[in-house]
mmCIF entry with sequence, helices, sheets and N, C-alpha, C, O atoms, coordinates in Angstrom:
data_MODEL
# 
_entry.id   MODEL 
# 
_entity.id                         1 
_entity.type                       polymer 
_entity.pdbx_number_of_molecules   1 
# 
_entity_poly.entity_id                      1 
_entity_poly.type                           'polypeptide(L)' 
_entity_poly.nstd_linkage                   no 
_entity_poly.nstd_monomer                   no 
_entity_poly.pdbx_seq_one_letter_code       
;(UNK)(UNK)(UNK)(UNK)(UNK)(UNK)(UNK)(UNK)(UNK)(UNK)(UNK)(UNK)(UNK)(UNK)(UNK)(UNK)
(UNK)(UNK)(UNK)(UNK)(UNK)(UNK)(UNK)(UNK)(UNK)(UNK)(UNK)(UNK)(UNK)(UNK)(UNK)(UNK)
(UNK)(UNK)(UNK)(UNK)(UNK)(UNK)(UNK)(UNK)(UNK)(UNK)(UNK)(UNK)(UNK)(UNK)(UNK)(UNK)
(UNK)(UNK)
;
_entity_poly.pdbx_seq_one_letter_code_can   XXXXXXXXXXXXXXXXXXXXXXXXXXXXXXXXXXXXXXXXXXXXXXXXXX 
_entity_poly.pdbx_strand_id                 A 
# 
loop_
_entity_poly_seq.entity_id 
_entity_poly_seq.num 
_entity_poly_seq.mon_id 
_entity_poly_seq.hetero 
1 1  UNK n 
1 2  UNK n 
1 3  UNK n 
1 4  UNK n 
1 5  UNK n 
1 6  UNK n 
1 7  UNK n 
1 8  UNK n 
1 9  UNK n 
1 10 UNK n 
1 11 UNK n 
1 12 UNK n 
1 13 UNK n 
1 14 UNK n 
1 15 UNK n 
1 16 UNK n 
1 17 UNK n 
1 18 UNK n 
1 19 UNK n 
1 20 UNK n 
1 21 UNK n 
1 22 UNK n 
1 23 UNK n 
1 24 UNK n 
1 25 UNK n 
1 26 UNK n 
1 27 UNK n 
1 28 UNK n 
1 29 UNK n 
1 30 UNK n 
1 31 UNK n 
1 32 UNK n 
1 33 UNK n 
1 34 UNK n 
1 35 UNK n 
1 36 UNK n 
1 37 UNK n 
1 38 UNK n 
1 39 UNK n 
1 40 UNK n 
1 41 UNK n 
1 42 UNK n 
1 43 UNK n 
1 44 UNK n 
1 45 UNK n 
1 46 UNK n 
1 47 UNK n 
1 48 UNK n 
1 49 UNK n 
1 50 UNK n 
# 
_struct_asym.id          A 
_struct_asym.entity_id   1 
# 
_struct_conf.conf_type_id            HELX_P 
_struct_conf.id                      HELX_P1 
_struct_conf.pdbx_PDB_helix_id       AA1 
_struct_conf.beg_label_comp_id       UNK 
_struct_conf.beg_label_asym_id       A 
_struct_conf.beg_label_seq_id        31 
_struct_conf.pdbx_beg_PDB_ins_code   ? 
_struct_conf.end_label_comp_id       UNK 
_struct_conf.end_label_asym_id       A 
_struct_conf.end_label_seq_id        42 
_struct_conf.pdbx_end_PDB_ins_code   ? 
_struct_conf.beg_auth_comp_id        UNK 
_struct_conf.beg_auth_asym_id        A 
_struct_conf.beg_auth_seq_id         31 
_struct_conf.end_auth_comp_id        UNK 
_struct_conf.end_auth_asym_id        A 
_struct_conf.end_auth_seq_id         42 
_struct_conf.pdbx_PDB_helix_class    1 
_struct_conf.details                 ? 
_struct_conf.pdbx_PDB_helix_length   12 
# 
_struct_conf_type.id          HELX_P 
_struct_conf_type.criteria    ? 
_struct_conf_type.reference   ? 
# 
_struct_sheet.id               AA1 
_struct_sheet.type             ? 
_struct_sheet.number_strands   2 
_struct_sheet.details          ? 
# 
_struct_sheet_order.sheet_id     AA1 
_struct_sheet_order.range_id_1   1 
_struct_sheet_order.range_id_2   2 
_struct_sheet_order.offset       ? 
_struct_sheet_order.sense        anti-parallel 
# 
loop_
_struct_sheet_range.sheet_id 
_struct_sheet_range.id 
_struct_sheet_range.beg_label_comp_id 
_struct_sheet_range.beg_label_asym_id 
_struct_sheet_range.beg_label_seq_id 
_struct_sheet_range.pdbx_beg_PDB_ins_code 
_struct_sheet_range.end_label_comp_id 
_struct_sheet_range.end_label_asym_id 
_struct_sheet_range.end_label_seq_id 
_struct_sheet_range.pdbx_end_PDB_ins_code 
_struct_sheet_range.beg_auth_comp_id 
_struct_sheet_range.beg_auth_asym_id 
_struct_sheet_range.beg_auth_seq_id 
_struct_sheet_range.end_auth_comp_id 
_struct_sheet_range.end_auth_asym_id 
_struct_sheet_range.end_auth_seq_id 
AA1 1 UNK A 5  ? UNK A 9  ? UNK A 5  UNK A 9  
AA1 2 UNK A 22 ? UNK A 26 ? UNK A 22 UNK A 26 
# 
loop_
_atom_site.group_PDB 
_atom_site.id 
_atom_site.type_symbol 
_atom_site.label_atom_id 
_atom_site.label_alt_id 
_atom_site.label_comp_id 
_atom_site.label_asym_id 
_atom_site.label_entity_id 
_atom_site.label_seq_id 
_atom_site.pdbx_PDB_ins_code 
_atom_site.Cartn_x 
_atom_site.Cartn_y 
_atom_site.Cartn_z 
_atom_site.occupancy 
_atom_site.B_iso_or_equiv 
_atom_site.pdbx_formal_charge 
_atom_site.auth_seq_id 
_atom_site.auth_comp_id 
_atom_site.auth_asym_id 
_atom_site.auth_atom_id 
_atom_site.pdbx_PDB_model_num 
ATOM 1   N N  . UNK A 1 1  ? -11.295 -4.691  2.048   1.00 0.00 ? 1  UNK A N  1 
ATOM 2   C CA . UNK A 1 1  ? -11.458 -3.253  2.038   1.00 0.00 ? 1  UNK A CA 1 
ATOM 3   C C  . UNK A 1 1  ? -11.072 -2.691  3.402   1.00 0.00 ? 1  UNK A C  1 
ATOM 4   O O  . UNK A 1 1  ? -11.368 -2.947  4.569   1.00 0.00 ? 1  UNK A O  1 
ATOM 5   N N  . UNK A 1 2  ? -10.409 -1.954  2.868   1.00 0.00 ? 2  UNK A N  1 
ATOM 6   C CA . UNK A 1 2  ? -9.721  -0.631  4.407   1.00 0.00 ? 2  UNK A CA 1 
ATOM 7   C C  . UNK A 1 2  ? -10.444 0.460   4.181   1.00 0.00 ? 2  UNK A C  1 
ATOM 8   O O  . UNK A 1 2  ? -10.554 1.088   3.128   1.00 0.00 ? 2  UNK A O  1 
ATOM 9   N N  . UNK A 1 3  ? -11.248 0.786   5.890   1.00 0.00 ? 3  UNK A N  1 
ATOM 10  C CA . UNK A 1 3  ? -11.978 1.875   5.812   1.00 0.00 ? 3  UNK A CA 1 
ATOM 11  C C  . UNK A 1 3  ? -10.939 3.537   5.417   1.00 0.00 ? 3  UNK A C  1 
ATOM 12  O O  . UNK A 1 3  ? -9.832  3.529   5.955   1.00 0.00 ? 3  UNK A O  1 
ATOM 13  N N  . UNK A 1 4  ? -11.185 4.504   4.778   1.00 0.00 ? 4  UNK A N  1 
ATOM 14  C CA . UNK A 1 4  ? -10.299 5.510   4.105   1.00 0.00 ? 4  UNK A CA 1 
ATOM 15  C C  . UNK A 1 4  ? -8.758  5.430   4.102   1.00 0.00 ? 4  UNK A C  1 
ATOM 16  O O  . UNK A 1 4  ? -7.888  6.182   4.540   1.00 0.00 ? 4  UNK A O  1 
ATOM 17  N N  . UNK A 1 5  ? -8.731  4.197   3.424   1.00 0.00 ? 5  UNK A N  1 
ATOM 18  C CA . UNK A 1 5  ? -7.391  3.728   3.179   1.00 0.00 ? 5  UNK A CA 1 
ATOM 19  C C  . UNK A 1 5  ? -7.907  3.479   1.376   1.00 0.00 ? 5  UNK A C  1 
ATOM 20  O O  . UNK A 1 5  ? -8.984  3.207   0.846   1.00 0.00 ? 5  UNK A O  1 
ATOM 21  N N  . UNK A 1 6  ? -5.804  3.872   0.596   1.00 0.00 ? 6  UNK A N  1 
ATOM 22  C CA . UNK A 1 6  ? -6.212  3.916   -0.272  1.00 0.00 ? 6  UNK A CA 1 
ATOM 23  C C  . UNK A 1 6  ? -5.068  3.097   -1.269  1.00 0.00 ? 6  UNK A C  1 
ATOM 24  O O  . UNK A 1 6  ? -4.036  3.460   -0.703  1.00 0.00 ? 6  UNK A O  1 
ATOM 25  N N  . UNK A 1 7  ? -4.609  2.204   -2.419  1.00 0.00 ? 7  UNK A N  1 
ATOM 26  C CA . UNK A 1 7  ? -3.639  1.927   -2.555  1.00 0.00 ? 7  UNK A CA 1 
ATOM 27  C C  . UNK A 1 7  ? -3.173  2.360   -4.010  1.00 0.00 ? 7  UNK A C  1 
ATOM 28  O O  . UNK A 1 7  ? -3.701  1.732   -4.928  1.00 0.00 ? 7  UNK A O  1 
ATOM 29  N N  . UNK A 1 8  ? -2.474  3.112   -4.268  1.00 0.00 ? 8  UNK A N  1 
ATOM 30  C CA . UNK A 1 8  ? -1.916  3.376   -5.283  1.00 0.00 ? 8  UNK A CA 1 
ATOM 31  C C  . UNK A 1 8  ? -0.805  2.883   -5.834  1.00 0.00 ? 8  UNK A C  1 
ATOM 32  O O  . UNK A 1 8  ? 0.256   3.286   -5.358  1.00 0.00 ? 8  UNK A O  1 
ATOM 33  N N  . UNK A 1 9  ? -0.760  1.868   -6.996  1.00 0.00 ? 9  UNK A N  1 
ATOM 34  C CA . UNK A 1 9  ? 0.431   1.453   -7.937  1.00 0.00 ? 9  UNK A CA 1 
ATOM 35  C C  . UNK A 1 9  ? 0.714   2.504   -9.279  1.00 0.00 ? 9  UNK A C  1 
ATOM 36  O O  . UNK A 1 9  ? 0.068   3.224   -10.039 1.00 0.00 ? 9  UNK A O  1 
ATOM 37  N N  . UNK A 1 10 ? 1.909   2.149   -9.068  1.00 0.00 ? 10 UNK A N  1 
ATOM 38  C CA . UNK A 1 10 ? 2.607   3.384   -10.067 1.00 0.00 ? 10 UNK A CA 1 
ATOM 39  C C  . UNK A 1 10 ? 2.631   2.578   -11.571 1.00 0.00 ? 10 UNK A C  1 
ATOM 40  O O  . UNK A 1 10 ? 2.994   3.288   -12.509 1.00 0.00 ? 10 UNK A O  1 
ATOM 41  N N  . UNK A 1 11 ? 2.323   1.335   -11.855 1.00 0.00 ? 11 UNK A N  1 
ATOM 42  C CA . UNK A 1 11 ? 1.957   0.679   -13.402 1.00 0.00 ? 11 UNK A CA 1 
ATOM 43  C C  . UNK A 1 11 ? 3.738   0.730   -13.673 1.00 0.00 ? 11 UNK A C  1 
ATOM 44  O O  . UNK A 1 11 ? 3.910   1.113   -14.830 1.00 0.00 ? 11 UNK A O  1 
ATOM 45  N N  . UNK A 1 12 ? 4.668   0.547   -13.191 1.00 0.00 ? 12 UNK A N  1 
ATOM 46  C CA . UNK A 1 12 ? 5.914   0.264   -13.431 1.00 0.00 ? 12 UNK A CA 1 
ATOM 47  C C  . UNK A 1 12 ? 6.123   -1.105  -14.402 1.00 0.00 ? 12 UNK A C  1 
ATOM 48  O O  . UNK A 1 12 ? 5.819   -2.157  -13.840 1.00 0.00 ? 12 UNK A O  1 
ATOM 49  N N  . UNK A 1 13 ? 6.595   -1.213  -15.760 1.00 0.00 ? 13 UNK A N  1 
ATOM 50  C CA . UNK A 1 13 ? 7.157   -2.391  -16.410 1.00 0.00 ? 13 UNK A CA 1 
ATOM 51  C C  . UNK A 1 13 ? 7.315   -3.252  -15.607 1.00 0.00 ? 13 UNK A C  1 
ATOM 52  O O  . UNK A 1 13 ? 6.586   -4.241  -15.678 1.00 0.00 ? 13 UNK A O  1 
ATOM 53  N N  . UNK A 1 14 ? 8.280   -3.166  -14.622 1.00 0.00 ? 14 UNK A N  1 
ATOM 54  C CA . UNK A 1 14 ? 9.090   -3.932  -14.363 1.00 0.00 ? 14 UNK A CA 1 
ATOM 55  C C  . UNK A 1 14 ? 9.187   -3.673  -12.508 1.00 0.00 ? 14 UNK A C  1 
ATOM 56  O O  . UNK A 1 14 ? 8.831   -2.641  -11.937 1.00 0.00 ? 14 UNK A O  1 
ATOM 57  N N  . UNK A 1 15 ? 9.829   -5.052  -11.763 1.00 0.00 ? 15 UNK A N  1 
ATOM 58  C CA . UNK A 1 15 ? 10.517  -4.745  -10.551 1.00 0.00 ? 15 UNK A CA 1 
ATOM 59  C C  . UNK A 1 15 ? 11.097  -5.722  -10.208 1.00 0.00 ? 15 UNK A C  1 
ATOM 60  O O  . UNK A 1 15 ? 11.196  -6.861  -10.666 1.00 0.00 ? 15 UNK A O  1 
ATOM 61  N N  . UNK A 1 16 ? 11.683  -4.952  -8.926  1.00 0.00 ? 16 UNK A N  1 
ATOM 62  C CA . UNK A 1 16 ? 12.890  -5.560  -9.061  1.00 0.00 ? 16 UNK A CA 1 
ATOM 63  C C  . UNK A 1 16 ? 13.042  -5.432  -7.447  1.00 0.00 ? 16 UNK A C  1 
ATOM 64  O O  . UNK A 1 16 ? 12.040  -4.973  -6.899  1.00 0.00 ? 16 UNK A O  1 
ATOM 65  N N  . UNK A 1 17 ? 14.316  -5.818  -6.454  1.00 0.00 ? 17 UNK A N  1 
ATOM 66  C CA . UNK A 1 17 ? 14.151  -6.159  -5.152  1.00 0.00 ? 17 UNK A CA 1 
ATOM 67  C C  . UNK A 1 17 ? 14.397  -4.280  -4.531  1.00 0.00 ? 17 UNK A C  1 
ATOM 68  O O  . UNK A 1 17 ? 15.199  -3.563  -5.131  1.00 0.00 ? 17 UNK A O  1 
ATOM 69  N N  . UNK A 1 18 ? 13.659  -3.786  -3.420  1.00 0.00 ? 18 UNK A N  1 
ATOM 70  C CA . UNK A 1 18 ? 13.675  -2.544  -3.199  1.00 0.00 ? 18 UNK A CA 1 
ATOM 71  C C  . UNK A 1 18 ? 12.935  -1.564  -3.670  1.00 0.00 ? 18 UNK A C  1 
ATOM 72  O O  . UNK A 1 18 ? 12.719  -0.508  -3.075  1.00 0.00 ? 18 UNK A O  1 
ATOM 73  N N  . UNK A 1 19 ? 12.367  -1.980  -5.140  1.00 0.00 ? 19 UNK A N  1 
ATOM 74  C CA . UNK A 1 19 ? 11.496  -0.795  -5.930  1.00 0.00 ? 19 UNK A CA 1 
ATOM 75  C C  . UNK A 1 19 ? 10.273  -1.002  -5.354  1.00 0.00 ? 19 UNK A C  1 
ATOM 76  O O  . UNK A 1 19 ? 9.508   -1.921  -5.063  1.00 0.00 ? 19 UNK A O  1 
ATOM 77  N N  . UNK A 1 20 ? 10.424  0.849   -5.265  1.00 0.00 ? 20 UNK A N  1 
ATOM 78  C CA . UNK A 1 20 ? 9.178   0.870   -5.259  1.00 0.00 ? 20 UNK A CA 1 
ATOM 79  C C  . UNK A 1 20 ? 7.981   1.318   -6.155  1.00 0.00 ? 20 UNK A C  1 
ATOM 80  O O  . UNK A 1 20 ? 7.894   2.334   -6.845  1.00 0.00 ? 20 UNK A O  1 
ATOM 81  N N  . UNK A 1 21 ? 6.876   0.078   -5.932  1.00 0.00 ? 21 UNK A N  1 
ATOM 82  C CA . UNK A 1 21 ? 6.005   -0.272  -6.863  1.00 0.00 ? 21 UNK A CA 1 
ATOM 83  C C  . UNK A 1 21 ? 4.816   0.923   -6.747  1.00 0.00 ? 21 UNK A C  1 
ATOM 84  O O  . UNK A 1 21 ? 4.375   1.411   -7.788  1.00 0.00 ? 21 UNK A O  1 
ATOM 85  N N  . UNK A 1 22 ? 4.525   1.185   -5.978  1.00 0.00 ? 22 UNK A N  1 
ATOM 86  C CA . UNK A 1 22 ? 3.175   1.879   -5.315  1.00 0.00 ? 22 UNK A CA 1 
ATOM 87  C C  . UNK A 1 22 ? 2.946   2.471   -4.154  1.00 0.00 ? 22 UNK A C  1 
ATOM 88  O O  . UNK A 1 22 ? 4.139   2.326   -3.889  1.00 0.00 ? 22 UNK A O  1 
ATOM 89  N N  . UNK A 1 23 ? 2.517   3.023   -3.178  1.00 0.00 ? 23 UNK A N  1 
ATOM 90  C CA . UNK A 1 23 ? 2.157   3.900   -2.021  1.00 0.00 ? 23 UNK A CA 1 
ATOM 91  C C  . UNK A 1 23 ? 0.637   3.391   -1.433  1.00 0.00 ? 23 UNK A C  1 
ATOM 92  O O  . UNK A 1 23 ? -0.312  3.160   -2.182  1.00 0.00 ? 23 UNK A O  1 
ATOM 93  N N  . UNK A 1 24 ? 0.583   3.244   0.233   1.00 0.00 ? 24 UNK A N  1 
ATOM 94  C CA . UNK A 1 24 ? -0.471  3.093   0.608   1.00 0.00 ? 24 UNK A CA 1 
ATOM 95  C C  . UNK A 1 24 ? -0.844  4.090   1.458   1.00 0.00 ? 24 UNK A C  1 
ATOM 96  O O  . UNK A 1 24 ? -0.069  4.440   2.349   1.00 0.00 ? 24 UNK A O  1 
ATOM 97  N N  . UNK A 1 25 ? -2.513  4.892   1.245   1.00 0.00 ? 25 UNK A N  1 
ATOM 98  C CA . UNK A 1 25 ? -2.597  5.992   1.889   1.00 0.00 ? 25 UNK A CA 1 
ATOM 99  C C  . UNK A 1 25 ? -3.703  6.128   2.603   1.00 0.00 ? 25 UNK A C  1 
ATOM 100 O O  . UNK A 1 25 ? -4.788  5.674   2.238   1.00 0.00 ? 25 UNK A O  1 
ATOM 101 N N  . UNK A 1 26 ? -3.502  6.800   3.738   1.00 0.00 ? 26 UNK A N  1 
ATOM 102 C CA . UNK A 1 26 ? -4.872  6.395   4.628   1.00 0.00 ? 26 UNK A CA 1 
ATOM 103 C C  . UNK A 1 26 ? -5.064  7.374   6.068   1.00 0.00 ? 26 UNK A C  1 
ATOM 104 O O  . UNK A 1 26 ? -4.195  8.031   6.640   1.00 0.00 ? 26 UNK A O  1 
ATOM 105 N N  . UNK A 1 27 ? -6.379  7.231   6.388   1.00 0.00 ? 27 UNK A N  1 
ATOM 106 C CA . UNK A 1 27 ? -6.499  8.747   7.054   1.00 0.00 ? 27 UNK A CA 1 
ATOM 107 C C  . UNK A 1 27 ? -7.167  8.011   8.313   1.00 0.00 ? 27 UNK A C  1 
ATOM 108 O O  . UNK A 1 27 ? -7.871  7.005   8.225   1.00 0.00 ? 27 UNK A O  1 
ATOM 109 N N  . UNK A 1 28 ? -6.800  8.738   9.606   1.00 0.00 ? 28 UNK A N  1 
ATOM 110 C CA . UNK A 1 28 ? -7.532  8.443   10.582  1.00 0.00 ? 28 UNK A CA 1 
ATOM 111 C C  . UNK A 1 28 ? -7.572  9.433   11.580  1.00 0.00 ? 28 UNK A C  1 
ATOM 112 O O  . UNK A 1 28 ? -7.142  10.584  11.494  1.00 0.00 ? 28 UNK A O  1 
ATOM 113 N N  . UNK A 1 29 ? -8.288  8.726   12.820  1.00 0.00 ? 29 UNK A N  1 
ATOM 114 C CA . UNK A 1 29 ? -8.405  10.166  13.601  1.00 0.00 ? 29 UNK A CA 1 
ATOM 115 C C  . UNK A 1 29 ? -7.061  10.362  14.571  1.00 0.00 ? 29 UNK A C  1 
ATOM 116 O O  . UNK A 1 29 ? -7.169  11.132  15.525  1.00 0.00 ? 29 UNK A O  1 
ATOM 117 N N  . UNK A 1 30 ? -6.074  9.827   14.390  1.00 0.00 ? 30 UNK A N  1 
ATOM 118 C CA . UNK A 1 30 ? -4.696  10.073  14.841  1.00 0.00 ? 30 UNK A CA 1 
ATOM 119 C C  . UNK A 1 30 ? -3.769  9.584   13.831  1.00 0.00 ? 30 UNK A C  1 
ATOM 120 O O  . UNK A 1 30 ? -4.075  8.834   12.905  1.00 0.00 ? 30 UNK A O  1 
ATOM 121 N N  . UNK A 1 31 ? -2.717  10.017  14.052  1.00 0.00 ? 31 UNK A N  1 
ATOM 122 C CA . UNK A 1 31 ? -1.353  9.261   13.090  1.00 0.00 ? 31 UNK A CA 1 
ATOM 123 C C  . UNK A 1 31 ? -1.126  7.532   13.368  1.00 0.00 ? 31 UNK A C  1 
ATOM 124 O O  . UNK A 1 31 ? -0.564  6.683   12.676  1.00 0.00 ? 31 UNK A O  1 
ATOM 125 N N  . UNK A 1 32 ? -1.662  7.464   14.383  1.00 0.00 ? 32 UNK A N  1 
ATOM 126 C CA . UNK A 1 32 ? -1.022  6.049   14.777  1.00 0.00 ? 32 UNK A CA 1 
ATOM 127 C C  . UNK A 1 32 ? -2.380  5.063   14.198  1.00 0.00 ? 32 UNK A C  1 
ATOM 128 O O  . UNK A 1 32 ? -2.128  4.035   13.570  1.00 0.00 ? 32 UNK A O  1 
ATOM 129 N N  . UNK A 1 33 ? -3.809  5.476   14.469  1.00 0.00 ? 33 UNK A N  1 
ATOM 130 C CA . UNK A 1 33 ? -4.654  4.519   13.109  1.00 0.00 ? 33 UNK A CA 1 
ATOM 131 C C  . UNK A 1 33 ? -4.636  4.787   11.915  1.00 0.00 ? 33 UNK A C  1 
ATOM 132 O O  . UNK A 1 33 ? -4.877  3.847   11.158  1.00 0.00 ? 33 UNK A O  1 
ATOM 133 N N  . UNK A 1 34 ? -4.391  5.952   11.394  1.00 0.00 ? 34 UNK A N  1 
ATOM 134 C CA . UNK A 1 34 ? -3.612  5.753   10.139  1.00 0.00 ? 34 UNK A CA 1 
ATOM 135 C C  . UNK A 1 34 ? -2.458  4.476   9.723   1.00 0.00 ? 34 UNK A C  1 
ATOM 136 O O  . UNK A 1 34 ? -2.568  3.535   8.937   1.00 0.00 ? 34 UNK A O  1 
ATOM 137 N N  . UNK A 1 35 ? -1.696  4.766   10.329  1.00 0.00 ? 35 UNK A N  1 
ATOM 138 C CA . UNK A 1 35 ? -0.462  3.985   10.028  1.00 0.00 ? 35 UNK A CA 1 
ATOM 139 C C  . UNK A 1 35 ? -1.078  2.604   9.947   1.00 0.00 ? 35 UNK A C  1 
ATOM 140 O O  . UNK A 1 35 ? -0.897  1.829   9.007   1.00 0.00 ? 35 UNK A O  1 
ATOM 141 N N  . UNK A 1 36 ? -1.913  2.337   11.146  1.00 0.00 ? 36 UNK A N  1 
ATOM 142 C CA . UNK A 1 36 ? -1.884  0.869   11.089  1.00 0.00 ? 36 UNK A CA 1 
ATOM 143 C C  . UNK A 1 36 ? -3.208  0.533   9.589   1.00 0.00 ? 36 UNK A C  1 
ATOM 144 O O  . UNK A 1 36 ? -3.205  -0.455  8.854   1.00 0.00 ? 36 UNK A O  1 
ATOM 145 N N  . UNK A 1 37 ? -3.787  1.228   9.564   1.00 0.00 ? 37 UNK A N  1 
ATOM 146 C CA . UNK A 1 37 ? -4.932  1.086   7.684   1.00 0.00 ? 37 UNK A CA 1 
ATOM 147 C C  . UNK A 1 37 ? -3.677  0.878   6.939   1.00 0.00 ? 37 UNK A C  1 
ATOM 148 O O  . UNK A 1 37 ? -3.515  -0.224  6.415   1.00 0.00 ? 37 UNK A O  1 
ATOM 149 N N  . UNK A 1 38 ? -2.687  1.860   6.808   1.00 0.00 ? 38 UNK A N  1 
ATOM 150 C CA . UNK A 1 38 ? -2.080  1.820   5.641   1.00 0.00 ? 38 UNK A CA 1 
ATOM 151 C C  . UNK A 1 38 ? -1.358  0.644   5.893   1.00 0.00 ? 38 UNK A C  1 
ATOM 152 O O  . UNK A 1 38 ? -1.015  0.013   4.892   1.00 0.00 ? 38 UNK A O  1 
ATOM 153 N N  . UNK A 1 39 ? -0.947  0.060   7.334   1.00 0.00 ? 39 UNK A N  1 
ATOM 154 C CA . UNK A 1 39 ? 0.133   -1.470  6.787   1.00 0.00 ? 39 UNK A CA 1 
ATOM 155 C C  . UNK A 1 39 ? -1.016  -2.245  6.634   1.00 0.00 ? 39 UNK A C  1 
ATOM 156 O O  . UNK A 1 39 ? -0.946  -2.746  5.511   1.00 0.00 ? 39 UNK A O  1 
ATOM 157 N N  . UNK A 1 40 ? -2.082  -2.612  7.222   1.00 0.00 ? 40 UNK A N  1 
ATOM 158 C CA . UNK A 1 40 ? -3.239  -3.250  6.741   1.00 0.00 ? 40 UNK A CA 1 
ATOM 159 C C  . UNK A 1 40 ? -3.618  -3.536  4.923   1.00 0.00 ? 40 UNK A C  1 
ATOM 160 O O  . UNK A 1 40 ? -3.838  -4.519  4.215   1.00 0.00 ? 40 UNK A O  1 
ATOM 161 N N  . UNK A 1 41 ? -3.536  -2.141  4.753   1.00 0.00 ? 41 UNK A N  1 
ATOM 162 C CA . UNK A 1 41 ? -4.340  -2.496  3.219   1.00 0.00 ? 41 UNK A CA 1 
ATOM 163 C C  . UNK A 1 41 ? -2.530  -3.112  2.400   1.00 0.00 ? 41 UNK A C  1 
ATOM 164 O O  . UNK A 1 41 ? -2.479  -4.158  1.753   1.00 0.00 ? 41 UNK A O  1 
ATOM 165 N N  . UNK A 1 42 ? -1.251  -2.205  2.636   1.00 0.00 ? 42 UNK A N  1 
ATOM 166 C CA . UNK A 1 42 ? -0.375  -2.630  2.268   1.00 0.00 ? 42 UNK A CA 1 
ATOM 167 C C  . UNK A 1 42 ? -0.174  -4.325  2.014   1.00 0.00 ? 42 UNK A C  1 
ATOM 168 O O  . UNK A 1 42 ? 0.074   -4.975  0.999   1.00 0.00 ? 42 UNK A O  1 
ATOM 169 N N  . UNK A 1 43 ? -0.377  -4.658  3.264   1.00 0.00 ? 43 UNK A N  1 
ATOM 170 C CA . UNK A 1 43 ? -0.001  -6.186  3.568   1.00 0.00 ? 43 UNK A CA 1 
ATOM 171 C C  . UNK A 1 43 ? -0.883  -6.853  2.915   1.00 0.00 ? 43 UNK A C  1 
ATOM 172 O O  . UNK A 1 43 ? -0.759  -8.023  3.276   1.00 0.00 ? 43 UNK A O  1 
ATOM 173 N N  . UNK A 1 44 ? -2.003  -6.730  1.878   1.00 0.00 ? 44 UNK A N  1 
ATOM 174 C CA . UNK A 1 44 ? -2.913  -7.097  1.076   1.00 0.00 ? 44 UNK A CA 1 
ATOM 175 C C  . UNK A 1 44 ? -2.329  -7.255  -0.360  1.00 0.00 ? 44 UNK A C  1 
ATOM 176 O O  . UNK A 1 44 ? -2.994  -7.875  -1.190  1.00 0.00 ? 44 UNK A O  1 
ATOM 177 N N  . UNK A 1 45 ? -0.900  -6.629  -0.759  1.00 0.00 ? 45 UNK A N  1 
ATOM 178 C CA . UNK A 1 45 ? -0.447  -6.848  -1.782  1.00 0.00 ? 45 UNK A CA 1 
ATOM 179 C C  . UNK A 1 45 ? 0.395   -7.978  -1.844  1.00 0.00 ? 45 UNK A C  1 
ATOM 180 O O  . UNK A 1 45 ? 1.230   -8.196  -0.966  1.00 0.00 ? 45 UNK A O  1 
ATOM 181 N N  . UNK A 1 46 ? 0.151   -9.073  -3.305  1.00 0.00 ? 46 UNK A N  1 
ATOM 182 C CA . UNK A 1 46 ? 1.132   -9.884  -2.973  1.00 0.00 ? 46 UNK A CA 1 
ATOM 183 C C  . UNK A 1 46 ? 1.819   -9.723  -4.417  1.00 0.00 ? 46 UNK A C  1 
ATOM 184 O O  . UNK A 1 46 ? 0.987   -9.540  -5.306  1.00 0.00 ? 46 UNK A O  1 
ATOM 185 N N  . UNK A 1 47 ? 3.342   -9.754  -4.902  1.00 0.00 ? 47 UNK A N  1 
ATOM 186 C CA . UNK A 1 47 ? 4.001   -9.983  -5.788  1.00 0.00 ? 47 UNK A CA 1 
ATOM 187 C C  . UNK A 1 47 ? 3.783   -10.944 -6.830  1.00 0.00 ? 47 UNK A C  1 
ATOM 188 O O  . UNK A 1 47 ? 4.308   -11.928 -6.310  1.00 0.00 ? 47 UNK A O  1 
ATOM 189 N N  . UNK A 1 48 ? 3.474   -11.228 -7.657  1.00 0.00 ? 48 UNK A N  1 
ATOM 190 C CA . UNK A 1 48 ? 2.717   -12.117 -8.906  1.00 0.00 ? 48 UNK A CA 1 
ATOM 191 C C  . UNK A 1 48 ? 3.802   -12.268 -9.840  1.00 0.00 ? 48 UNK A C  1 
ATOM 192 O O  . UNK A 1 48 ? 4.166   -11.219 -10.370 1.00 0.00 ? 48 UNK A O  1 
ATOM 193 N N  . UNK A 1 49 ? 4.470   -13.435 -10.203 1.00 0.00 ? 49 UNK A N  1 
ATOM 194 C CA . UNK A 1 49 ? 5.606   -13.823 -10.872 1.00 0.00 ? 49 UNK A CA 1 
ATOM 195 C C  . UNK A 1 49 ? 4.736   -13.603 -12.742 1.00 0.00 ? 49 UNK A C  1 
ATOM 196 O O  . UNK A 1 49 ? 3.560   -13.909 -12.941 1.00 0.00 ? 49 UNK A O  1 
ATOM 197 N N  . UNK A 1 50 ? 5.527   -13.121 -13.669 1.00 0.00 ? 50 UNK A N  1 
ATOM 198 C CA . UNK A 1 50 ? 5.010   -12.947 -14.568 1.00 0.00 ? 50 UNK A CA 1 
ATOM 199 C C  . UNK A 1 50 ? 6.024   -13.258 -15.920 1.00 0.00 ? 50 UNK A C  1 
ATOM 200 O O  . UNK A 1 50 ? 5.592   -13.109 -17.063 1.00 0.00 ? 50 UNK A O  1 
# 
C-alpha cells in the first residue's frame, strides 16, 4: 500500500508491447513526492502471461 496513491486499470482484453493498460495516481505535498508514490505503487504491477 501507497500512502494517497491510487492505481487504476482500464480492464483492456488484451495487450500488447506499449499499451497502455492503466494509470497510477497520487497526491503529495509537492510534485516531486507525488511522482515518486506514483512510480512506487506503479512498479508494484507485474504482467501475468495468460
Amino acid at each position: 500500500s501507497v500512502p494517497t496513491a491510487d492505481l487504476r486499470l482500464f480492464g483492456k482484453p488484451e495487450s500488447f508491447e506499449r499499451r497502455r493498460m492503466g494509470v497510477a495516481l497520487a497526491r503529495g505535498v509537492d510534485t516531486d513526492q507525488a511522482r515518486e508514490r506514483a512510480r512506487e505503487i506503479s512498479g508494484k504491477v507485474r504482467p501475468v502471461a495468460g
